[in-house]
N, C-alpha and C positions, 0 to 999 in steps of 0.2 A: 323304328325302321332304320334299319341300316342305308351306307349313302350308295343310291342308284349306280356312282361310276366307280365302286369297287366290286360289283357286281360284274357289273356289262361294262366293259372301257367307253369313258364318253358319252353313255344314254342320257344324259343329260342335256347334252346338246345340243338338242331338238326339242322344244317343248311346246305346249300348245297352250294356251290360255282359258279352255273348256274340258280341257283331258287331264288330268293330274296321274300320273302312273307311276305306283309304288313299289318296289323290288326288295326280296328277302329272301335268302338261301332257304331253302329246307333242310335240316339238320341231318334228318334221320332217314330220310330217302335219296338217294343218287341221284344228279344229276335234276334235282325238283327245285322249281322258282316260284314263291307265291305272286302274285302281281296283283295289288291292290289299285280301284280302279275309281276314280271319284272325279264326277263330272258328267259328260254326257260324250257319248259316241255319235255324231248323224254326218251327213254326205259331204262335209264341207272338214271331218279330223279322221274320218275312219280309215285314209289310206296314211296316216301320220301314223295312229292308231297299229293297225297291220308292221308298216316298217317299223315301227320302235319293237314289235314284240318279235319279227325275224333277224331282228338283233339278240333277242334272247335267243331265243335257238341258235342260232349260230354260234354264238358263246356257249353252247354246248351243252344247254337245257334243254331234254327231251320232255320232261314232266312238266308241264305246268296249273300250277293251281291260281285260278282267278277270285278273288276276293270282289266280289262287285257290291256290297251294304252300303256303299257311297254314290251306286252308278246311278244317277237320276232319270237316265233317259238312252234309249238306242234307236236308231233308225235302221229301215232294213240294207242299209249300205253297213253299217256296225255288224249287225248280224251276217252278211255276205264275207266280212272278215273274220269272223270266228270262224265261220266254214273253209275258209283258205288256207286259216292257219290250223285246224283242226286235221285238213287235206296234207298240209306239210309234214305237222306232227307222226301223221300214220306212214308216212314214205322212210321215216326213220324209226319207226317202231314206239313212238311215243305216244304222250296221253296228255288227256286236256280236263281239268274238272274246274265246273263254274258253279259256285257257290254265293248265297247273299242274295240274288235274284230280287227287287222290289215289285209290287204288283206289276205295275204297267211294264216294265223292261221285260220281265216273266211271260205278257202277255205278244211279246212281239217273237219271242222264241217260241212260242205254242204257235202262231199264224204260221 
């Protein structure tokens, strides 16, 4: 994995102790960020969560692809943020894909 602050300037700077958030160019698509995502998302990181990923978009990734095979857990404040940043995503023509999905994290996107 390439280093987080030559990606995004400084995303590193902010970090969370239950969120581990991993960043990689996409080669062969424009403007595509994967973000790999290991930890857990609930009520108390999901607005840390949110701002560290509208730092990606603003560094001027419209595409992004989430790697979640590491995400142990979401609460529906986690899931209120993908919807925010999904809302953002669409106001500049971009796209969001979430991949890796574990049962239970699976099941709170289906609710």
């Amino acid at each position: 994995m390439a280093d987080n602050n030559l990606i995004v300037p400084n995303f590193d700077d902010e970090t969370d102790i239950n969120l581990t958030i991993g960043l990689e160019k996409e080669k062969h698509i424009n403007n595509c960020c994967v973000i790999s995502l290991d930890g857990y998302i609930d009520t108390y990181n999901s607005l840390f969560f949110q701002n560290q990923i509208q730092r990606v978009i603003k560094a001027g990734f419209s595409k992004l692809i989430f790697d979640c095979t590491a995400l142990a857990y979401i609460a529906s404040t986690g899931f209120g943020s993908f919807s925010i940043i999904l809302k953002d995503l669409n106001n500049i023509k971009g796209d969001l894909v979430i991949f890796g999905l574990q049962k239970k994290v699976l099941d709170v996107f289906h609710v």
